[in-house]
C-alpha angles and dihedrals in degrees: 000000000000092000090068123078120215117204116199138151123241134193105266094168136013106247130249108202121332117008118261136200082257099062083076142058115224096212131171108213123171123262106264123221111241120235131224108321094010135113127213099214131191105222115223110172125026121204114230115205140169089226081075095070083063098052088058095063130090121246138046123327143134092288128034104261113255111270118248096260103022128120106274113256116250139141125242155161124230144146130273107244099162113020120185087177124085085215096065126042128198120277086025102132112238137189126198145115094309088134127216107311120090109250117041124181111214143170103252094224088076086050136098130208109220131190106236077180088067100044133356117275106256096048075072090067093043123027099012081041149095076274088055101043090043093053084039105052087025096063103030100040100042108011088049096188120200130214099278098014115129111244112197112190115175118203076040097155095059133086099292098024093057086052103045094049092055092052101052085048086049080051089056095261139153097240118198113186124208120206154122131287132003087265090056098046087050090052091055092037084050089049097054108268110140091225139005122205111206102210102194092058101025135064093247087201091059103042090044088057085043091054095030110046099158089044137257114308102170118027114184102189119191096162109040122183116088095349096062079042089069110041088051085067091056091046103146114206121308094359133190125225116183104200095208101153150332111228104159089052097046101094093037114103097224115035115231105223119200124291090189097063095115081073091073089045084057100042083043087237133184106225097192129181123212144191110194086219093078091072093045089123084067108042091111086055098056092040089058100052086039085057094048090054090046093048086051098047088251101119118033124204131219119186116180101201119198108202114226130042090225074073104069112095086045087049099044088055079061087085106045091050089049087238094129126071120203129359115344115228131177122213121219107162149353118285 
């Protein structure tokens, strides 16, 4: 494979603030050949998601932090062109860890074929996706929502919070979204969410009271910060708060934790975290139940694909400034 270049960007720097363009190196590497077990895949299509700004830091977490050097992590789907593996043939679709570069070797038991047949490619990456499993097993296994019960998600309009709206409605449920901008809350009311809340142009404490008049029973919070604030000030009884992310605190030095937690303490409330990589024995499950509700209109999908992988460290930045909806996706080539 030495005839083919792969160009990838790797963590020269661990970021202060928002990432910059100078946190990467933008390297060119030959293709190597894979060894026994192993795949050489193109990749096609990266997946873009908040929880990256957190493997380039430095310190415990779910996941070892990204080396200095290394190939940044990233999820993908991509095609076999060279398979040392009598699972995988050459030309079968595959998603996995291969990071954002456009050629991974990778042992072809962490891989997962994938129908582009079924689905296109980059819903893959979102809703059939680590997205997808984490707004599946998030809100059913902790939030546990009931038939009537009022579900609030807030960045409700990206790749997990679409997701997780249109399953408590699929439960039976009253959904408010929270996000930002009037695109975005038409979006959700067009999807099927009963009310969106758009948190840079309304009082999110007031509309919260005005949508959920008996109070919050479910709270799905991807952002944190004042927004989780709030809503734990509109917590109804035995209330469920699913801690999924914290969007709006990722590139702050120091993270602001929450000043309204005695409320949990006097609705007698349940505040869980939760890393999508702890269901990971039941993905197939969730992805089959996920397919039937998109096959039935059910759940509906939203990918927002940037096209270039000289793109990446500009894209990325798309999240962290809310100007994507739905699930971001780079593309690197042609399926």
């Amino acid at each position: 494979m030495s005839t083919l270049a792969n160009h990838q960007f790797r963590l020269a720097k661990r970021p202060v603030g928002m990432v910059q363009r100078s946190d990467f190196e933008y390297a060119e590497a030959p293709v190597a050949e894979p060894g026994e077990g192993e795949v050489l895949v193109k990749i096609l299509y990266i997946s873009l998601d908040p929880a990256m700004r957190g493997w380039m830091n430095e310190g415990k977490s779910y996941v070892p932090p990204v080396g200095i050097g290394e190939v940044m992590r990233a999820g993908a789907v991509g095609r076999v062109i060279v398979s040392r593996d009598s699972n995988l043939a050459v030309g079968d679709h595959v998603v996995g860890v291969l990071g954002v570069q456009e050629y991974a070797v990778a042992k072809a038991k962490g891989l997962t074929k994938v129908d582009p047949k079924l689905v296109p490619l980059p819903v893959y990456l979102g809703t059939l996706g680590m997205p997808g499993m984490t707004a599946y097993f998030g809100l059913l296994e902790i939030g546990q929502p009931k038939a009537g019960e009022t579900v609030v998600v807030s960045g409700a309009a990206g790749a997990v919070g679409q997701v997780v709206g249109q399953i408590a409605k699929i439960k039976g449920c009253r959904v408010v979204g929270i996000a930002g901008g009037a695109d975005k809350c038409a979006y959700l009311r067009s999807i099927g969410f009963d009310a969106a809340i758009d948190y840079k142009h309304e009082d999110v404490k007031a509309a919260l009271k005005q949508h959920c008049p008996k109070g919050v029973d479910v709270y799905f919070d991807n952002v944190g910060g004042e927004i989780l604030d709030i809503v734990l000030t509109q917590l109804a009884m035995h209330a469920r708060i699913v801690i999924c992310g914290a969007i709006s605190q990722y590139n702050e030095s120091k993270m602001k934790g929450p000043s309204n937690y005695m409320s949990l303490l006097v609705n007698r409330a349940m505040m869980k975290g939760m890393v999508v990589f702890d269901y990971a024995s039941r993905y197939g499950e969730a992805a089959r139940e996920m397919a039937g509700w998109m096959a039935t209109g059910q759940l509906k999908t939203r990918e927002d694909v940037v096209a270039g992988l000289e793109t990446f460290p500009e894209t990325l930045l798309k999240l962290f400034k809310g100007e994507n909806t739905g699930k971001l996706v780079l593309k690197v080539a042609d399926a």
